[in-house]
C-alpha positions as CSV (number, residue, x, y, z in Angstrom):
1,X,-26.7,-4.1,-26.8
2,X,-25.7,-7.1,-28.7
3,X,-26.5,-6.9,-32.5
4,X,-26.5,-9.9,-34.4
5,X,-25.1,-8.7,-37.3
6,X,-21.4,-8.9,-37.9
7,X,-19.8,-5.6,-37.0
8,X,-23.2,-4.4,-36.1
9,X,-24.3,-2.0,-33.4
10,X,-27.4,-0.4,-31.5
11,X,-26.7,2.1,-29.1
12,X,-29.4,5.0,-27.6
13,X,-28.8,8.6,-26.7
14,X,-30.4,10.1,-23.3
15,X,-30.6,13.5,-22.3
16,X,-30.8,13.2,-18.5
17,X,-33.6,10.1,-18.3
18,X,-35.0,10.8,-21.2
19,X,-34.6,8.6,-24.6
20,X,-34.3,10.7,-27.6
21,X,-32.7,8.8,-30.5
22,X,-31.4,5.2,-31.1
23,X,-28.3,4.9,-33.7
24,X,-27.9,1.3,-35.4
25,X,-26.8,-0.3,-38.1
26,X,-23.0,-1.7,-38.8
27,X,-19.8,0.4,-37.9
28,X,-18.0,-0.5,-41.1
29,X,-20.9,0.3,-43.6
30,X,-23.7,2.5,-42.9
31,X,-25.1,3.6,-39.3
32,X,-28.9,5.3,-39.2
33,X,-30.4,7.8,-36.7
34,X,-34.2,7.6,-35.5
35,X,-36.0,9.5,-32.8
36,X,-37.3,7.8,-29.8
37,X,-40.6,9.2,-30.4
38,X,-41.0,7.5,-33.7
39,X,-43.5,5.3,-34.6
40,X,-42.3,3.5,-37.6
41,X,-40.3,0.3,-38.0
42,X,-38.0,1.7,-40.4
43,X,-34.4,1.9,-40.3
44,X,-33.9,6.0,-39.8
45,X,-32.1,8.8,-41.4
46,X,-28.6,8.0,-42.6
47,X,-26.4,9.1,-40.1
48,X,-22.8,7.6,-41.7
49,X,-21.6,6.0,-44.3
50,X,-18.1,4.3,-43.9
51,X,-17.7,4.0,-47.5
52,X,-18.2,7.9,-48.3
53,X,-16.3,9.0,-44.9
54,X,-13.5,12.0,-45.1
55,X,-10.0,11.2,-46.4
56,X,-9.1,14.0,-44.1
57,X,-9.4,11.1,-41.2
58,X,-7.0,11.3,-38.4
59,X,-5.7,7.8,-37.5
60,X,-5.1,7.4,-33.3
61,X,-1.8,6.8,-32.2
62,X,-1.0,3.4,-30.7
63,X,1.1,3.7,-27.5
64,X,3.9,1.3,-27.7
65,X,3.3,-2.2,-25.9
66,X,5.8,-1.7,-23.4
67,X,4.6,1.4,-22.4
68,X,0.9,0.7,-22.0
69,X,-0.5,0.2,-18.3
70,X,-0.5,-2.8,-16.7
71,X,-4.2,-2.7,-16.6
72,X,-4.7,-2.0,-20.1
73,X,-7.2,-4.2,-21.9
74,X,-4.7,-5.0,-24.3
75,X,-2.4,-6.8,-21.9
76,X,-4.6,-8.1,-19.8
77,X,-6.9,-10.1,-22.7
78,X,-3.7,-10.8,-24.7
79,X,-3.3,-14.5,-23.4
80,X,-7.1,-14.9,-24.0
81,X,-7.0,-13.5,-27.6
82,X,-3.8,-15.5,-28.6
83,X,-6.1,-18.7,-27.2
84,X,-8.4,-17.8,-29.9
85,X,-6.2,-16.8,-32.1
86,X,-4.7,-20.3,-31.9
87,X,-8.2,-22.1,-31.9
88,X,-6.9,-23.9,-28.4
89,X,-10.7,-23.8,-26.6
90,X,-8.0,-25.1,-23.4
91,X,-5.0,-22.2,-24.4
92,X,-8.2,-19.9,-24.2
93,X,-10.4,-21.1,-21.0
94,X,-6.8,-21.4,-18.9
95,X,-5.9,-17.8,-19.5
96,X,-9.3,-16.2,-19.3
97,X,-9.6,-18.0,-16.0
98,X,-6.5,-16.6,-14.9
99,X,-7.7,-13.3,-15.7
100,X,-10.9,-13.6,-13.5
101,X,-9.3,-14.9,-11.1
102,X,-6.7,-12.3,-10.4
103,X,-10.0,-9.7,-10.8
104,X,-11.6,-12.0,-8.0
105,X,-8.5,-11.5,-6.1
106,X,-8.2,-7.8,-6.3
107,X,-11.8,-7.2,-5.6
108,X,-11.6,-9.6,-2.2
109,X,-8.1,-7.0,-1.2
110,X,-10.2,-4.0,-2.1
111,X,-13.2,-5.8,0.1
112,X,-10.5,-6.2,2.8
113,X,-9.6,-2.3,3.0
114,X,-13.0,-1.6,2.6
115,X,-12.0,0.8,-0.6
116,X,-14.5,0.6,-3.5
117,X,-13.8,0.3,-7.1
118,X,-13.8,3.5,-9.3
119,X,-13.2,3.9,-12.8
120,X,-10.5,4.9,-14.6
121,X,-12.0,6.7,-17.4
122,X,-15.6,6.8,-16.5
123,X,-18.1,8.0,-13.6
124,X,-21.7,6.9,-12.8
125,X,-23.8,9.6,-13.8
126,X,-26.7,8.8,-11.5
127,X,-29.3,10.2,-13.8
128,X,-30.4,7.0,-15.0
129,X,-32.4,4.2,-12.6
130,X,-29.9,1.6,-13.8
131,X,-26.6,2.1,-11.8
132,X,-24.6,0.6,-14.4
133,X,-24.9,3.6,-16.4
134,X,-21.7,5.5,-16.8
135,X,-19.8,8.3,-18.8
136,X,-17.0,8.9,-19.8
137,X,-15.2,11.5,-17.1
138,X,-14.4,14.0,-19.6
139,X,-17.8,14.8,-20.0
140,X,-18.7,14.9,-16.2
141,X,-16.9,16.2,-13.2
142,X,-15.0,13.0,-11.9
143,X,-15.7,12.1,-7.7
144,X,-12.5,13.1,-5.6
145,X,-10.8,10.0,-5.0
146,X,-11.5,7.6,-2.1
């Protein structure tokens, strides 16, 4: 869900279809917790504070550029972010463009073959009535492979 706060967030936590808590607030400062089940308009219990977080934090790893997949996010958008990065609105629009276009493309060959599209790193869990819902496949068994 789309927050419009900078840095801001919303998301809610389901235990099979049932809604039982909604976490919002803004990554970088202070996130709060409420129940599904509750009445009130306020903002929750605190749930994290960025500013009194552990020193003990454990910084991830970045894998080297020229070792990330081809299909990583990172080098797929790069063109796209350097667009914006360079406030060219045409630099931007030419390379996003490029990269729809080549997912066009590579749906229509996986249309051809008749294989469908599966995640990488997360499987439809089927327990919620909109099929868009999906974890991430170290928390659910992932389908064999088609």
């Amino acid at each position: 869900r789309v927050v419009r706060k900078a840095n801001g967030l919303e998301g809610k936590i389901y235990k099979n279809d049932t809604h039982l808590h909604t976490i919002k607030g803004c990554w970088d400062a202070d996130l709060a917790i409420s129940s599904a089940s509750s009445k009130s308009k306020s903002d929750g219990a605190p749930f994290f504070n960025a500013a009194q977080s552990p020193s003990d934090v454990q910084y991830k790893v970045e894998t080297p550029y020229d070792k990330l997949p081809e299909l990583d996010s990172r080098k797929v958008w790069e063109a796209v972010a350097r667009g914006i990065h360079n406030r060219s609105d045409a630099e931007t629009y030419a390379a996003k463009s490029a990269v729809e276009d080549a997912q066009r493309a590579e749906e229509a060959a996986r249309a051809m073959t008749g294989k469908p599209w599966v995640p990488q790193h997360f499987v439809p869990t089927g327990s919620v009535k909109d099929s868009s819902f999906f974890v991430l496949n170290t928390l659910a068994s992932r389908p064999p492979s088609q």
